[in-house]
LUMVEX-757543 format. One record per residue (C-alpha): x, y, z; residue number from 1. Coordinates in Angstrom, 2 decimals. Layout:
# LUMVEX-757543
+---------+---------+---------+-----+
!       u !       v !       w !   i !
+---------+---------+---------+-----+
!       X !       Y !       Z ! NUM !
...
+---------+---------+---------+-----+
# end
This chain:
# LUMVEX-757543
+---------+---------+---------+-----+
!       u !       v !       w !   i !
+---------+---------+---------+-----+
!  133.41 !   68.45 !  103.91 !   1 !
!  130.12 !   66.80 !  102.31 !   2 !
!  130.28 !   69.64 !   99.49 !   3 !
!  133.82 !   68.71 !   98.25 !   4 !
!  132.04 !   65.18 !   97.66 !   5 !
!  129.44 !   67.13 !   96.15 !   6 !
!  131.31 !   69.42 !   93.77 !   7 !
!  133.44 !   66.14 !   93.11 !   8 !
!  130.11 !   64.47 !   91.81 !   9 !
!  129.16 !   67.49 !   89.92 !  10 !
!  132.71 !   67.69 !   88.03 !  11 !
!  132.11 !   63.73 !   87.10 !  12 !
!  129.27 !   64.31 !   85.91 !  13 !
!  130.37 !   67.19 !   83.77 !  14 !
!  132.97 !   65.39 !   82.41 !  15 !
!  131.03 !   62.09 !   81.41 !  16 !
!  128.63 !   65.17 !   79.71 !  17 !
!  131.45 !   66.67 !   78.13 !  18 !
!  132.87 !   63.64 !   77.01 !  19 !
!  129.49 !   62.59 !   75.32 !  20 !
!  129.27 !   65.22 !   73.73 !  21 !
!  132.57 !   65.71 !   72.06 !  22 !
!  134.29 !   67.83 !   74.21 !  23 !
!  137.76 !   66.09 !   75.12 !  24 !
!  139.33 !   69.05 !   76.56 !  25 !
!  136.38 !   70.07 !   78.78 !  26 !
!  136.00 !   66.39 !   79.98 !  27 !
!  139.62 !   66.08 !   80.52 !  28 !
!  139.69 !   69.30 !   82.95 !  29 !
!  136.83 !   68.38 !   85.04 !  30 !
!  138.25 !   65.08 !   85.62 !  31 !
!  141.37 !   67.04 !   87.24 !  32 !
!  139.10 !   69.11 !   89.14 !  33 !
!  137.08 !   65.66 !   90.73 !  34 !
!  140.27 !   64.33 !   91.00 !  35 !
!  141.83 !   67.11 !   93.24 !  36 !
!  138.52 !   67.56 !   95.09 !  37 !
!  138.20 !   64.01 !   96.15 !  38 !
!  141.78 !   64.32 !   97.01 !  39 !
!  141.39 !   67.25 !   99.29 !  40 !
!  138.37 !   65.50 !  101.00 !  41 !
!  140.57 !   62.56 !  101.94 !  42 !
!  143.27 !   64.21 !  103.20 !  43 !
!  140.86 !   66.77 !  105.35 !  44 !
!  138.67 !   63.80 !  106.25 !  45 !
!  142.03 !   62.23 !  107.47 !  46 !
!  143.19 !   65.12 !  109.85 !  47 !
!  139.91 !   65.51 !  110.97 !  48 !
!  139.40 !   61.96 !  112.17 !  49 !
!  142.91 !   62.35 !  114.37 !  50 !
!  141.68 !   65.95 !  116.16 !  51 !
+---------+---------+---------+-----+
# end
């Protein structure tokens, strides 16, 4: 579970890059994809605290 936190970190960082830069629609998807990935991680961090 520590690499959805760490491909969640990555896509941030992509996106402040991205942003930076210029590129809105680039920034704008990796946001999503830290955004779904942090998600995921608290919902499987969840189940896996009650088994």
């Amino acid at each position: 579970m520590a690499d959805l936190i760490g491909l969640a970190v990555i896509f941030l960082i992509l996106a402040l890059i991205a942003y930076i830069l210029g590129a809105r629609g680039v920034a704008g998807f990796s946001m999503e994809i830290a955004k779904w990935l942090v998600i995921i991680f608290i919902i499987l961090a969840i189940i896996s605290y009650f088994l």
